[in-house]
N, C-alpha and C positions, 0 to 999 in steps of 0.2 A: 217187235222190230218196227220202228216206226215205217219203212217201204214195202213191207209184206202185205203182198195183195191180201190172203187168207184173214192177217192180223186187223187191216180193215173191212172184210166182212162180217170179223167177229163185233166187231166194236160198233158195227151198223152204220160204219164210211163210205161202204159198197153196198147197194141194193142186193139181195138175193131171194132166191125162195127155199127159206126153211123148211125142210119137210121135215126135220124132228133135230131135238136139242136135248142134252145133259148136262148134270153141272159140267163136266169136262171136254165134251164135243157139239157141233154141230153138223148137220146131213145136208148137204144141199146138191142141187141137181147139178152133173158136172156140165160147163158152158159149151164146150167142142167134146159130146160124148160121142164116143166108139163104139156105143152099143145100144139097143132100145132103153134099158138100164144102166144108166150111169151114176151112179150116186159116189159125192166127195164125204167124207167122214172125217174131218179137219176136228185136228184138236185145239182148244180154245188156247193152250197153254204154248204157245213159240219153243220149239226146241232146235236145237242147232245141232246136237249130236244125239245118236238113239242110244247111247246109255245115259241118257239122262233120264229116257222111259221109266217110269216106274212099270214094275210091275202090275199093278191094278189098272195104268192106264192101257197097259198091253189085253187085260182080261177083259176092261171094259169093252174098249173098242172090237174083240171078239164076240162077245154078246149083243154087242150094237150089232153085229153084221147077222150074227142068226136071227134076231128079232128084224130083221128088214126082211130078210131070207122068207120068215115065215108070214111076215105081213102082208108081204108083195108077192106071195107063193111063187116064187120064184125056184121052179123043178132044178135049174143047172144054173150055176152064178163061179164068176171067178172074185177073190178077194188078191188087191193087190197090195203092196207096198214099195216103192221109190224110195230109191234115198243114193246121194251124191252124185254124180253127174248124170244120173237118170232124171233127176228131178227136177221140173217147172217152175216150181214154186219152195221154194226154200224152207219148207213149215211143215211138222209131224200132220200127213193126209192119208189116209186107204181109199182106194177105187175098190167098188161094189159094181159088177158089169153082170149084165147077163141078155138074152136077144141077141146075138151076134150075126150080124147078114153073112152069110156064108156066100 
């Protein structure tokens, strides 16, 4: 999508800081996070509707989130997902939060 903020970070139109990449995803820290831990888990690939997910993209990005879980020992973490009027950003992303000021 050529207006997709996400699709320009992918493409390195936006600055960001990578904390880790696959062939299918990128991790970056979220801008306005809500928690000591915010991490965006954007997938490289623009979807406009989540049955277009494949499968293995839904598997990966679950093991992206345990492999951060355990990298960032990270004891209690919520994993999110948005999608349709909840969402910011128009582009397949999971939130990775954890630290939350109580």
């Amino acid at each position: 999508m050529k207006d997709c903020i996400f699709c320009k970070v992918i493409k390195g139109e936006l600055p960001s800081k990578k904390i880790k990449e696959t062939n299918n995803f990128v991790i970056i820290p979220d801008i306005k996070p809500s928690a000591k831990t915010h991490l965006l888990i954007i997938s490289k690939t623009h979807f406009d509707d989540l049955k277009s997910v494949t499968d293995e993209l839904w598997n990966e990005a679950l093991k992206i989130i345990l492999d951060l879980q355990k990298d960032l020992g990270l004891d209690e973490f919520q994993f999110r997902v948005n999608w349709g009027k909840l969402l910011e950003v128009n582009h397949l992303h999971f939130h990775l939060l954890s630290g939350f000021n109580n």
